[in-house]
VOKOL-990203 format. One record per residue (C-alpha): residue in one letter; x negated, y negated, z; residue number from 1. Coordinates in Angstrom, 2 decimals. Last residue first. Example, Ala and Ser with C-alpha at 12.3 -4.5 7.8 and 13.67 -1.06 7.14 Angstrom:
<rs>
> code;x;y;z;pos
> S;-13.67;1.06;7.14;2
> A;-12.30;4.50;7.80;1
</rs>
This chain:
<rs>
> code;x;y;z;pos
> X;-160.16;-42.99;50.81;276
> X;-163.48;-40.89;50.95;275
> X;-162.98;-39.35;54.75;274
> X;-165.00;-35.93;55.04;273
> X;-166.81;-38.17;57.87;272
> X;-170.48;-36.75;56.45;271
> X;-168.95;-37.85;52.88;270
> X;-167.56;-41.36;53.87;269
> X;-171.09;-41.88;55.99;268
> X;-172.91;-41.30;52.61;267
> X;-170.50;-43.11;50.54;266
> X;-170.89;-45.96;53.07;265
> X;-175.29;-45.84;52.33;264
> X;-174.30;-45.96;48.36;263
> X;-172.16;-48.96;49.13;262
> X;-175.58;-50.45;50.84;261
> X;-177.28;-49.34;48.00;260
> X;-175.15;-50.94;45.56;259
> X;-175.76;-54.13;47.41;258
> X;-180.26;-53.42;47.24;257
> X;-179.80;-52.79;43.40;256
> X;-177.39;-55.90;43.16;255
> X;-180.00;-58.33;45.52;254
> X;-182.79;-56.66;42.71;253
> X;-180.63;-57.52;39.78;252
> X;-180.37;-61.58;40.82;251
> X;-184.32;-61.37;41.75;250
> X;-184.54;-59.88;37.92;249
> X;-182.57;-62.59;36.40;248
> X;-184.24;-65.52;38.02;247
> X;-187.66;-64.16;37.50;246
> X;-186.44;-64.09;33.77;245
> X;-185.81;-67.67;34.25;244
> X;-189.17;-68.74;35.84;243
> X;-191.36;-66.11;33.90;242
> X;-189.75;-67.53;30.52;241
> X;-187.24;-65.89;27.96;240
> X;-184.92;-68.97;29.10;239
> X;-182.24;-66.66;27.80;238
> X;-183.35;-64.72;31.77;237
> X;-182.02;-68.00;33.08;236
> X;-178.55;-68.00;31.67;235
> X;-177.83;-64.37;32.91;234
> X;-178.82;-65.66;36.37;233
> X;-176.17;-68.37;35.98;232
> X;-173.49;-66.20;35.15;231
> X;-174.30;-63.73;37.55;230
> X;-174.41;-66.47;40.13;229
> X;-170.24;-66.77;38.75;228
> X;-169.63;-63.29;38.80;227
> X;-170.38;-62.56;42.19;226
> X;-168.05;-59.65;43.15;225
> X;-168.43;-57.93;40.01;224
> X;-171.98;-58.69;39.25;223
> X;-172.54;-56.89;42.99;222
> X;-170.72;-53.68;41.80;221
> X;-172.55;-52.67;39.03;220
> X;-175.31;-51.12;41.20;219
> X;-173.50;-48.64;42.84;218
> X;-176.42;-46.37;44.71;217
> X;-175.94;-42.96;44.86;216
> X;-178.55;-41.61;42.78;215
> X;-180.76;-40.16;45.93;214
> X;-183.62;-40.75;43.98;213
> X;-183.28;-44.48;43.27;212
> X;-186.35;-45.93;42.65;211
> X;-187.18;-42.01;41.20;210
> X;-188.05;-42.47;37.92;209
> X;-185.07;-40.66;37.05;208
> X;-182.79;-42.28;38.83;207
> X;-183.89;-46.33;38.68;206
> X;-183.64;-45.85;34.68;205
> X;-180.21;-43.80;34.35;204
> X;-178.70;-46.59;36.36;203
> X;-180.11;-49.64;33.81;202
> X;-178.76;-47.06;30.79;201
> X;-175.26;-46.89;32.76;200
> X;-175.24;-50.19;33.16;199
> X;-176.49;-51.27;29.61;198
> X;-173.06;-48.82;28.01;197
> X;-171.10;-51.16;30.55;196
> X;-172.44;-54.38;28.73;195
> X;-172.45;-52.80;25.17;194
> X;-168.60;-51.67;25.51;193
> X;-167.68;-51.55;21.64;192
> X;-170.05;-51.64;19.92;191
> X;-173.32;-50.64;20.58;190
> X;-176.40;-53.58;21.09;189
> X;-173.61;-56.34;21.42;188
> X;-176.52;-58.47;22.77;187
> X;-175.97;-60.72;25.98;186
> X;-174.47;-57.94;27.95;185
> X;-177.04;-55.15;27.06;184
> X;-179.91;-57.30;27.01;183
> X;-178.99;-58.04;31.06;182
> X;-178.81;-55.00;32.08;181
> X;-181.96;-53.65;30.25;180
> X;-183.78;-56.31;31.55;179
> X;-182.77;-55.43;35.01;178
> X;-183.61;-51.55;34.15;177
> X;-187.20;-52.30;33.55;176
> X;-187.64;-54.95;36.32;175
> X;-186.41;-52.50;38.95;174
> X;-188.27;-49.48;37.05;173
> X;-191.67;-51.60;37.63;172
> X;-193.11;-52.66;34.28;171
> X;-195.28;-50.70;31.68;170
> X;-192.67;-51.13;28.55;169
> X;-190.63;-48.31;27.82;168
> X;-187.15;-49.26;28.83;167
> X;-187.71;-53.09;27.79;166
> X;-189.00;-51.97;24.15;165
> X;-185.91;-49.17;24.00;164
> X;-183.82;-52.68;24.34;163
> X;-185.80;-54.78;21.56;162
> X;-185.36;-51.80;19.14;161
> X;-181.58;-51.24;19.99;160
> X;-181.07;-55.07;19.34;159
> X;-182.90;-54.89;16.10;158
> X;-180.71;-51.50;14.42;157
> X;-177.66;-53.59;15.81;156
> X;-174.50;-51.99;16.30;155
> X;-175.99;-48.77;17.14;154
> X;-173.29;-46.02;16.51;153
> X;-172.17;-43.75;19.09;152
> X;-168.64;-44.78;18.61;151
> X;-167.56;-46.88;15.23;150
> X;-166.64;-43.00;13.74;149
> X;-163.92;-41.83;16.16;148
> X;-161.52;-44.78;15.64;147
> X;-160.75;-47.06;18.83;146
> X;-157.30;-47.93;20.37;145
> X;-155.58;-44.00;19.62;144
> X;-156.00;-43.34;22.97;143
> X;-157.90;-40.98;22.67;142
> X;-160.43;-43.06;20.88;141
> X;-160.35;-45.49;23.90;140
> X;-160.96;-42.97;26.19;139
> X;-163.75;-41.22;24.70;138
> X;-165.14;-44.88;23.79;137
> X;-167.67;-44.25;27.09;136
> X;-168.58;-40.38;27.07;135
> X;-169.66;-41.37;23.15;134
> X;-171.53;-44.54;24.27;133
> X;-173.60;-42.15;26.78;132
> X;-173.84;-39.59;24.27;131
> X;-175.37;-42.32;21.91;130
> X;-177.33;-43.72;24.20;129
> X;-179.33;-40.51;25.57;128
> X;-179.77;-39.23;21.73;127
> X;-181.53;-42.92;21.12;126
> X;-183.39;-42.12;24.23;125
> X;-184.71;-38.83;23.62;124
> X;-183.73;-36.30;26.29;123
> X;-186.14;-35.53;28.67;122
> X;-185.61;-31.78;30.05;121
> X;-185.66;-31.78;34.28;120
> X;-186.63;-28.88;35.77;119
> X;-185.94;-28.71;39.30;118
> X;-188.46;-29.03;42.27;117
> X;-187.48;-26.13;44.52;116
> X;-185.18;-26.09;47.46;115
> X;-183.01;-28.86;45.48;114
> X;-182.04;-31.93;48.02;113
> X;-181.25;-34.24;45.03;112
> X;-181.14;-32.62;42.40;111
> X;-182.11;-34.35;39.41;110
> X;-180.19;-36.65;37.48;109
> X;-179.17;-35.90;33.77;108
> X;-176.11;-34.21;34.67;107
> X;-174.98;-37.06;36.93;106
> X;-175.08;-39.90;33.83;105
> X;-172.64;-37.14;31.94;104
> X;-170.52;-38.55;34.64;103
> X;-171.25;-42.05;34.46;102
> X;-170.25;-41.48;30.82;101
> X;-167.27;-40.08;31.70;100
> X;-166.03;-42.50;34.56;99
> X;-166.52;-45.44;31.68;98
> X;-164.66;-43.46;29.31;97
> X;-161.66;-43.17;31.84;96
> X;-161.80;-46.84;32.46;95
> X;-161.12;-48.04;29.88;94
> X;-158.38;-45.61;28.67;93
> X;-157.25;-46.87;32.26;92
> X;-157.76;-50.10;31.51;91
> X;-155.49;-49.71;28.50;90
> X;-152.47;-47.85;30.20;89
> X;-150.83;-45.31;28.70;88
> X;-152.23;-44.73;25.81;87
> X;-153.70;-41.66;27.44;86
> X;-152.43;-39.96;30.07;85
> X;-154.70;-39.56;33.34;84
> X;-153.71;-36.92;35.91;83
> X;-156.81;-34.91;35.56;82
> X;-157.85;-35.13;39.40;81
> X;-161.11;-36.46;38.28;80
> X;-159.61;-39.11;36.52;79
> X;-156.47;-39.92;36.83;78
> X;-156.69;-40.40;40.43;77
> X;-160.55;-41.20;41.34;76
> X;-159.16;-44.35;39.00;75
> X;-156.57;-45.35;40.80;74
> X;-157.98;-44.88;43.83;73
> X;-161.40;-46.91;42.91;72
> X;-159.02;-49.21;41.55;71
> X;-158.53;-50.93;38.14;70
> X;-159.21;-54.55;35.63;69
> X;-160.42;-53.92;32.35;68
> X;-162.20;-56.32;31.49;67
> X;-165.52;-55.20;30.34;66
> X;-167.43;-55.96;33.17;65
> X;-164.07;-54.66;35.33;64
> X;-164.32;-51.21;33.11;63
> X;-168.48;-51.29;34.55;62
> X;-167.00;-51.86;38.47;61
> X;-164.43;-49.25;37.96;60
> X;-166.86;-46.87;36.49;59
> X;-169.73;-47.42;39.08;58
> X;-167.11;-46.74;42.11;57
> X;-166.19;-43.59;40.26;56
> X;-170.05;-42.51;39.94;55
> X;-170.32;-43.09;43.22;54
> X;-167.89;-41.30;44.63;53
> X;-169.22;-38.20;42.50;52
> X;-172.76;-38.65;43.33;51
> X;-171.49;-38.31;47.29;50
> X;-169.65;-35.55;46.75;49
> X;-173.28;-33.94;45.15;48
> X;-175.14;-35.82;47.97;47
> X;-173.70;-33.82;51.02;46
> X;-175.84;-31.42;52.65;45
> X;-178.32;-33.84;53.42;44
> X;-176.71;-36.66;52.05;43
> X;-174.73;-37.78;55.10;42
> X;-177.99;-37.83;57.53;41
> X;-179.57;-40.96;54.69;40
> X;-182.68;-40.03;53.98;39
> X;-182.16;-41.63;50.57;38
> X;-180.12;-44.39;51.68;37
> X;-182.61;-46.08;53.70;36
> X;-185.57;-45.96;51.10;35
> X;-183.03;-47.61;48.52;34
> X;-182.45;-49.82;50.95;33
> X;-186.31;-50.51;51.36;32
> X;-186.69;-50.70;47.61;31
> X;-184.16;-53.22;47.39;30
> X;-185.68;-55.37;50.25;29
> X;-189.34;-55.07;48.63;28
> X;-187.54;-56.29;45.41;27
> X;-186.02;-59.34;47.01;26
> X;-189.56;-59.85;48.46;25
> X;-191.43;-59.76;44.82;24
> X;-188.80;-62.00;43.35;23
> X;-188.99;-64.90;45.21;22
> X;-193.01;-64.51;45.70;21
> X;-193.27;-64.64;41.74;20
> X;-195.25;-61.91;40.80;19
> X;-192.36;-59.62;39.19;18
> X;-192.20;-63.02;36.58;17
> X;-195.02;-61.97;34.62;16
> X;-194.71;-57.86;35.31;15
> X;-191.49;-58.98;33.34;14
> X;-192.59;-61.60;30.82;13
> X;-194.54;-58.56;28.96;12
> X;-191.14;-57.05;27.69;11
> X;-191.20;-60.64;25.41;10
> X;-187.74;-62.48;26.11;9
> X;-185.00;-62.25;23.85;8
> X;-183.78;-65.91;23.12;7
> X;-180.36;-66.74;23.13;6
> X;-179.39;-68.61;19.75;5
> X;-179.89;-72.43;19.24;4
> X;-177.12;-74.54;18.85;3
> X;-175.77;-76.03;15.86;2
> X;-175.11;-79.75;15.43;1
</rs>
C-alpha cells in the first residue's frame, strides 16, 4: 500500500484560513509584539548590535533545524570573533553558514533608525535564494563536507515555483512567510539545508515589508523549543485545507510573536551593554 504524498496547498488557502478567529487573534498578538519591540528604548541608538545578536540567535536555532546541535556563545565565538576552524567540528561548519546567510540577511534590511528613508535595491528572488543558500553551504564547502557546485542550485525547478508563488501571492506577510516556512521543510526546495534556507527567506519576508521593521525578532527559535506542536502543525498545513493551513499559520504567528519577545531581551541586553 503506498501512501499519498504531502499536498502543497493553493497560495489562495492563506487569506482562506487568515479568517479563522484562531488565527486572526494569534496574529493581532504577533503584530502587537512586533509593535512593542520596534519602539523598543534599547533600539534607539542600538539596533545595529542588536541585528547582530539576533542574527546569531537565528543561526543557532536554523543549525538546530538542521541538526546541528550549538550555543549562542559558541557560536558568537567562532563566528564573529573569527575563531572558527573548519573541519573541525560539523555543527560548527553548520552553523557558520547558517550565521552567514543571516548575515547577508542584515544587508538587505533597511535601517532601522536612518535620518532619511534609505534606498533599498530589490534583488530578484531567485538571485536572493541562491546567495542566501551560498552564505549557508559556505561552511560546509570549507570544510571540505559539501562540493562547491551542489550550492546555490534549486533542487527542484517545481518546488522553487510553488515557493516564489507563496512569497508573491496577495496575503498578509505573516501568512506569506509561514507558508514559506513550512514549504521549505517539507520540500527539499535547495539542497542541502532547505528548512534553514526557508527561515531565512520567511525572515527576509516580515523585514522588508515592514511586519518586522526593527529586524530583531528570532523567529526560528520557538520550532526549536516546541518541536513536537511543530510537528503537528506541519502535519496540518499537508492537509492543504483552510482548517490545517490555519493550523500552520496560528503555529508561525505564536513563533513570530516568541522571537519577538527574544528580540525585546536583545534590546534590553544592548541598552545594558550586557549580551552574554
Amino acid at each position: 500500500m503506498t501512501t499519498a504524498a504531502p499536498l502543497d496547498p493553493d497560495p489562495s488557502v492563506l487569506n482562506e484560513a487568515m479568517r479563522l478567529p484562531d488565527v486572526k487573534r494569534a496574529c493581532e498578538d504577533a503584530h502587537a509584539a512586533l509593535a512593542r519591540l520596534r519602539f523598543h528604548q534599547g533600539l534607539r541608538r542600538g539596533w545595529e548590535e542588536a541585528r547582530a545578536e539576533a542574527a546569531v540567535r537565528e543561526a543557532v536555532a536554523v543549525a538546530l533545524m538542521e541538526g546541528a546541535r550549538t550555543t549562542v556563545d559558541e557560536l558568537r565565538l567562532a563566528g564573529p570573533m573569527g575563531t572558527w576552524t573548519a573541519g573541525a567540528d560539523p555543527a560548527m561548519d553548520w552553523a557558520i553558514g547558517a550565521w552567514r546567510a543571516q548575515v547577508g540577511l542584515l544587508a538587505r534590511f533597511p535601517p532601522l533608525n536612518a535620518p532619511a528613508p534609505a534606498l533599498v535595491r530589490p534583488q530578484p528572488l531567485p538571485a536572493l535564494l541562491a546567495a542566501l543558500h551560498r552564505d549557508s553551504c559556505s561552511g560546509l564547502i570549507e570544510s571540505g563536507r559539501l562540493d562547491a557546485p551542489k550550492d546555490a542550485i534549486p533542487h527542484s525547478a517545481s518546488a522553487l515555483k510553488t515557493a516564489l508563488s507563496y512569497v508573491n501571492v496577495s496575503a498578509p506577510a505573516i501568512a506569506r512567510a509561514g507558508a514559506v516556512s513550512a514549504h521549505f521543510r517539507l520540500r527539499e526546495v535547495f539542497t542541502p539545508g532547505s528548512a534553514g534556507l526557508g527561515q531565512a527567506l520567511a525572515r527576509w519576508i516580515l523585514v522588508t515589508c515592514g511586519t518586522d521593521p526593527s529586524g530583531v525578532a528570532v523567529i526560528s527559535a520557538f520550532d526549536v523549543s516546541d518541536q513536537m506542536d511543530t510537528a503537528e502543525a506541519l502535519a496540518a498545513w499537508t492537509a492543504a485545507d483552510r482548517e490545517g493551513v490555519g493550523r500552520w499559520i496560528l503555529h508561525y504567528a505564536k513563533a513570530v510573536e516568541y522571537g519577538a519577545i527574544i528580540g525585546a531581551d536583545i534590546a534590553v541586553r544592548v541598552q545594558a551593554g550586557r549580551l552574554s
